[in-house]
C-alpha positions as CSV (number, residue, x, y, z in Angstrom):
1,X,107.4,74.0,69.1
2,X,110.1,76.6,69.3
3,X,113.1,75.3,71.7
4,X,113.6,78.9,73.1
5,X,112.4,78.3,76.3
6,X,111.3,75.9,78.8
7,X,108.3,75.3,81.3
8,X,108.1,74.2,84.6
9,X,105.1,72.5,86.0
10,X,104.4,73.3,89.6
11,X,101.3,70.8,91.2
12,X,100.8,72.3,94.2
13,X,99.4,75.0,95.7
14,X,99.4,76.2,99.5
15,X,97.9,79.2,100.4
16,X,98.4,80.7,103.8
17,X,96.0,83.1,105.8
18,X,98.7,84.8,108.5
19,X,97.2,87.5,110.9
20,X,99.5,90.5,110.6
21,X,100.6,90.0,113.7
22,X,104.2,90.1,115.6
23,X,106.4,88.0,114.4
24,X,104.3,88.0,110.8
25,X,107.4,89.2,108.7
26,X,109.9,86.5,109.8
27,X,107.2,83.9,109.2
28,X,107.1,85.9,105.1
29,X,110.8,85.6,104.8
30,X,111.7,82.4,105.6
31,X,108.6,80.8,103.1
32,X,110.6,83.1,100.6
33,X,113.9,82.0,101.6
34,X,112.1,78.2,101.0
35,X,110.2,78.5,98.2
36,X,111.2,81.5,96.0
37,X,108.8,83.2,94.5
38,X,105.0,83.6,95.9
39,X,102.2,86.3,95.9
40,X,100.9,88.1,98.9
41,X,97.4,89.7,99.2
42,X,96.2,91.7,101.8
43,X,92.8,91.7,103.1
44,X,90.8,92.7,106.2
45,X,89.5,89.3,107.9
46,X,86.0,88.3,108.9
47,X,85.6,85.7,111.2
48,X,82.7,84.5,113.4
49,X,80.6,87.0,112.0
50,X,82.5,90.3,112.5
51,X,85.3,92.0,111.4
52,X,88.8,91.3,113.0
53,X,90.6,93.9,114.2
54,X,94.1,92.7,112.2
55,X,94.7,92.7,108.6
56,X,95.7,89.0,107.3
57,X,98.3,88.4,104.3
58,X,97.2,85.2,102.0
59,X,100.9,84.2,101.5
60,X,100.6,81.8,97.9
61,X,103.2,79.9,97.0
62,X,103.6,77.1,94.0
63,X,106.0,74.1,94.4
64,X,106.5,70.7,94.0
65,X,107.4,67.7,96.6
66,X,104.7,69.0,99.5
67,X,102.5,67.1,101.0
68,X,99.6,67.9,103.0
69,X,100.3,66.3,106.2
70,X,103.9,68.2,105.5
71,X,101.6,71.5,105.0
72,X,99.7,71.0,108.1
73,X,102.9,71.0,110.5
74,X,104.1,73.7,108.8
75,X,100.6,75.6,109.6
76,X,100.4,74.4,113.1
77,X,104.4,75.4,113.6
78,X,103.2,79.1,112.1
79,X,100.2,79.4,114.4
80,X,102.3,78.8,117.5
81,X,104.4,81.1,116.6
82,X,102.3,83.7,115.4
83,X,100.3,83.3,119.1
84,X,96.4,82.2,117.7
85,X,94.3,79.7,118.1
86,X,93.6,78.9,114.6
87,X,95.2,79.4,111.5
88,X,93.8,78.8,107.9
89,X,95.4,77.4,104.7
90,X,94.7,75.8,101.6
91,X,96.4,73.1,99.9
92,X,95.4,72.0,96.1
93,X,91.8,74.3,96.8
94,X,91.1,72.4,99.9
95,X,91.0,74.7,103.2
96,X,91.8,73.5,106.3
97,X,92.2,75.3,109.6
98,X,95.0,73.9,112.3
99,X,94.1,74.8,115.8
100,X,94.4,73.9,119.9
């Protein structure tokens, strides 16, 4: 191999379904401000057999050093925050929804 460049191995995944809601943004910002880079995808959400009324962002980021039970205080702290009852992520392809 060519020594021109280097890899880095990232084994996780989280994935986070965030209701564009008030106080969405800030929630955005500080996961970038944490974990560099990440993706965002828009999407229109459908829930309980209907449409919702608000767009949802999946935020994905790729890092090392997480946990799940980490992941799932982090959700729980976000769906506070963000005012719902639920809130959906995905860590390593496994979804799991935090709610009251």
């Amino acid at each position: 191999m060519n020594g021109d460049f280097t890899v880095k191995v990232l084994n996780d995944s989280v994935k986070f379904y965030l209701p564009r809601v008030e106080g969405y943004l800030e929630i955005v910002r500080d996961m970038a401000s944490k974990y560099g880079g990440m993706s965002l995808i828009e999407f229109d959400g459908y829930f309980e057999g209907r449409f919702e009324p608000v767009k949802y962002t999946r935020v994905e980021i790729h890092t090392n050093d997480v946990n799940e039970e980490q992941m799932t205080m982090t959700a729980n702290q976000i769906r506070i925050a963000l005012k719902q009852q639920s809130l959906a992520f995905e860590f390593n392809n496994k979804l799991i929804l935090v709610g009251n």
